[in-house]
C-alpha positions as CSV (number, residue, x, y, z in Angstrom):
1,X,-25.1,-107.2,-9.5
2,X,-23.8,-109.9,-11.9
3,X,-20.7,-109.4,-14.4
4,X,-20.5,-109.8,-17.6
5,X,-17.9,-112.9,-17.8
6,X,-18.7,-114.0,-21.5
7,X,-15.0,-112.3,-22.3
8,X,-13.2,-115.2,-19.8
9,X,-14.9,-117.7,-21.7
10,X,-12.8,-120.3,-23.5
11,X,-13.6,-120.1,-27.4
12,X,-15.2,-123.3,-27.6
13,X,-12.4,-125.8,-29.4
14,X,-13.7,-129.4,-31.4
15,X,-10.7,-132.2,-32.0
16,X,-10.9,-131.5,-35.9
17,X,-9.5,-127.7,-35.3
18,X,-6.3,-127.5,-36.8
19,X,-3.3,-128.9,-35.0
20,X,-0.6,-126.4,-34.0
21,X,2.8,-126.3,-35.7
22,X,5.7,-126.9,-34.2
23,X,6.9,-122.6,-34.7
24,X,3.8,-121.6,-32.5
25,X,4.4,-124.5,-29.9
26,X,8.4,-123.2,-29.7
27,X,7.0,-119.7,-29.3
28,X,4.3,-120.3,-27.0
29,X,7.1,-122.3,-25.0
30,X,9.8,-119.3,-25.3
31,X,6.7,-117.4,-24.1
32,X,6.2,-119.5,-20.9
33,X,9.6,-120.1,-20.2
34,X,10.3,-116.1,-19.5
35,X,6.8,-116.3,-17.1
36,X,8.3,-119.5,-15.8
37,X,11.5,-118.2,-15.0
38,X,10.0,-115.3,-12.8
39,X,7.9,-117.7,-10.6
40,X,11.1,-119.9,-10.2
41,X,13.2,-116.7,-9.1
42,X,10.7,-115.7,-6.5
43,X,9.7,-119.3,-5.7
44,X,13.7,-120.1,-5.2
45,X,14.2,-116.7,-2.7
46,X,14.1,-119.2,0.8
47,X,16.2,-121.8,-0.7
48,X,19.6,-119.7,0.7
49,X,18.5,-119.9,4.0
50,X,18.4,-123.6,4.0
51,X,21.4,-124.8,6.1
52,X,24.8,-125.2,4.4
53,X,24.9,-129.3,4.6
54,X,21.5,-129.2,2.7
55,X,23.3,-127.8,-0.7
56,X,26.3,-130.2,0.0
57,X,24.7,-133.8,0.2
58,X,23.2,-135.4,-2.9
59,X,19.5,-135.7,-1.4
60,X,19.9,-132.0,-0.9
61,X,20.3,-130.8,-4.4
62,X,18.2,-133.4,-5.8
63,X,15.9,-132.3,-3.3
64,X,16.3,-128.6,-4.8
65,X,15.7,-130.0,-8.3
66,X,12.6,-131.4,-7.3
67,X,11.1,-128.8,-6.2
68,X,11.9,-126.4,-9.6
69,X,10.4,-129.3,-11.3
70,X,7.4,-129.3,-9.5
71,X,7.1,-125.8,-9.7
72,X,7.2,-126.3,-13.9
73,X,4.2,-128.5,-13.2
74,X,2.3,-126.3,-10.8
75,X,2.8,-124.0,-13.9
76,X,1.9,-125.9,-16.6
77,X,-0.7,-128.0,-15.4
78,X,-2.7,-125.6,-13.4
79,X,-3.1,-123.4,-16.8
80,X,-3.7,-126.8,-18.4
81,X,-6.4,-128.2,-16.4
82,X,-8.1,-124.6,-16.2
83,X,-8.9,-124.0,-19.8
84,X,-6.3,-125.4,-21.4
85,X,-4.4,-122.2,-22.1
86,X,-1.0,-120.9,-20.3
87,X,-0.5,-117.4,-21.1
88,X,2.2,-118.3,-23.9
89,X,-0.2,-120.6,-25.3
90,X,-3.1,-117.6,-25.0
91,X,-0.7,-115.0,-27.1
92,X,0.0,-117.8,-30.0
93,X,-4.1,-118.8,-29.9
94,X,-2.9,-122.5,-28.6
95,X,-5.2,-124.5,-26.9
96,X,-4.3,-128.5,-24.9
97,X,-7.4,-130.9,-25.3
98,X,-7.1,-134.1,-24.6
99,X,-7.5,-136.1,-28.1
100,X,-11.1,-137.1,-27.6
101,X,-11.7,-133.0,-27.3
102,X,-12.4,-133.3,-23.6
103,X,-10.8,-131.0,-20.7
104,X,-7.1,-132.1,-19.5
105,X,-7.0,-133.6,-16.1
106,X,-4.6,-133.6,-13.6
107,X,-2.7,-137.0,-14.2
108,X,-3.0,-136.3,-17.8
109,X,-1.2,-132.8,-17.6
110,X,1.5,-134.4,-15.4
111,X,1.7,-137.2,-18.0
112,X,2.5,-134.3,-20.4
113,X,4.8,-132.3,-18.3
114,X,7.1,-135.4,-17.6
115,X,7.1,-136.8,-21.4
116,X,7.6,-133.1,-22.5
117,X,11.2,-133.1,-20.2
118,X,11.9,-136.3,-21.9
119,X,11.3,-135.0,-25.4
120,X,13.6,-132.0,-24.9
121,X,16.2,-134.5,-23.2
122,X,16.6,-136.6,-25.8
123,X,17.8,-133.5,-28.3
124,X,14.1,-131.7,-29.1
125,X,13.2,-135.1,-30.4
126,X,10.0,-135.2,-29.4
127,X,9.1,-131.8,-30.6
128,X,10.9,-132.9,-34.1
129,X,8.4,-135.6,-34.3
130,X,5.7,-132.8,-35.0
131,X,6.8,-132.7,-38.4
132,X,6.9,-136.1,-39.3
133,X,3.5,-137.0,-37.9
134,X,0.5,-136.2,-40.1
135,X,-1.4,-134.8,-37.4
136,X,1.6,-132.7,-35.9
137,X,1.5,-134.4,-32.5
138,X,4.7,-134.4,-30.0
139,X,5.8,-137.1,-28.3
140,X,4.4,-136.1,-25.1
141,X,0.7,-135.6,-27.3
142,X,0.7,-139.4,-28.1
143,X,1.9,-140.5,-24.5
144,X,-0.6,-138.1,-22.6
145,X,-3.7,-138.8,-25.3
146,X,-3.5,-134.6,-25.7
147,X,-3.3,-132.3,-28.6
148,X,-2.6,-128.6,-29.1
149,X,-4.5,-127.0,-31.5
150,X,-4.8,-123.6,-32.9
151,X,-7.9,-121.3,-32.1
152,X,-9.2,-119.9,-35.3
153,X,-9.0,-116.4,-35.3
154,X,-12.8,-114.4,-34.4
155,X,-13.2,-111.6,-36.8
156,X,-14.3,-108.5,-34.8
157,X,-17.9,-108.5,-36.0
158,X,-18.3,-112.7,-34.7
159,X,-16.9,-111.2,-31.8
160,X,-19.6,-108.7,-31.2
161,X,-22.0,-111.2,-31.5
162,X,-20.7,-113.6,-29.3
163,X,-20.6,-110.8,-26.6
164,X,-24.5,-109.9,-27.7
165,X,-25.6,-113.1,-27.3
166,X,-23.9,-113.8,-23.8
167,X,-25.2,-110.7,-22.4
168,X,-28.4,-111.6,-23.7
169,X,-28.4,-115.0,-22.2
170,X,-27.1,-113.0,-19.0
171,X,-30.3,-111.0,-18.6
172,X,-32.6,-114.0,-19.5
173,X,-31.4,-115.5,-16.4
174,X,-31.5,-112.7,-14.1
């Protein structure tokens, strides 16, 4: 018995869809950050039982710093590279493309990832440059080659149809 999956489809997204502003890419991030901040906690619960000399030494905590960083990644670019969406970015209607409108890739979301740290280290910066840049792009857009765009909103009625037509499609190749 098949599913109906056309719901889990990605609303298909062209690079002329309306970049996002820089309120709904600080919300989207507040958003993620709360989700983030759980995975860490329960990601970080072995890190006590690490022996004492391990949180003394220099390579130890930058060791532990590391790995919260890579965890950030793991979040970001696994939601990234899998439709572009991480649930912040779902609840705002925020899509990543990369600027030619194809999928995000791996090195391309960890491109991001690290030029999105240094555009928060250097004072929000980078996200500042949103508004001086006449297609709203971040710092870490122009190095990665990504944008983040809104979804336009699907009036209930498109919507139906959408669902009509997938299950349609469904049953034609059943």
């Amino acid at each position: 018995m098949d599913r109906d999956t056309s719901a889990f489809m990605p609303t298909p997204v062209t690079v002329q869809a309306e970049p996002a502003s820089l309120l709904r890419r600080l919300a989207a991030i507040v958003y993620d950050l709360l989700l983030l901040s759980a995975v860490v906690f329960v990601a970080a619960q072995p890190l006590p039982l690490l022996p004492d000399v391990v949180h003394k030494v220099w390579w130890g905590k930058l060791g532990k710093q590391l790995y919260v960083l890579t965890l950030g990644l793991l979040y970001f670019g696994w939601f990234w590279v899998h439709g572009g969406q991480t649930l912040g970015m779902r609840a705002w209607r925020l899509r990543l493309i990369g600027a030619d409108g194809a999928a995000v890739t791996w090195p391309r979301a960890a491109v991001r990832y690290l030029t999105a740290l240094l555009s928060w280290a250097a004072a929000g910066l980078g996200f500042m440059w949103s508004l001086v840049d006449g297609e709203k792009r971040t710092w870490h857009d122009l190095i990665s080659g990504t944008r983040l765009v809104l979804i336009p909103r699907v009036s209930s009625h498109h919507a139906a149809q959408q669902h009509q037509t997938g299950a349609q499609e469904q049953q034609g190749r059943q």
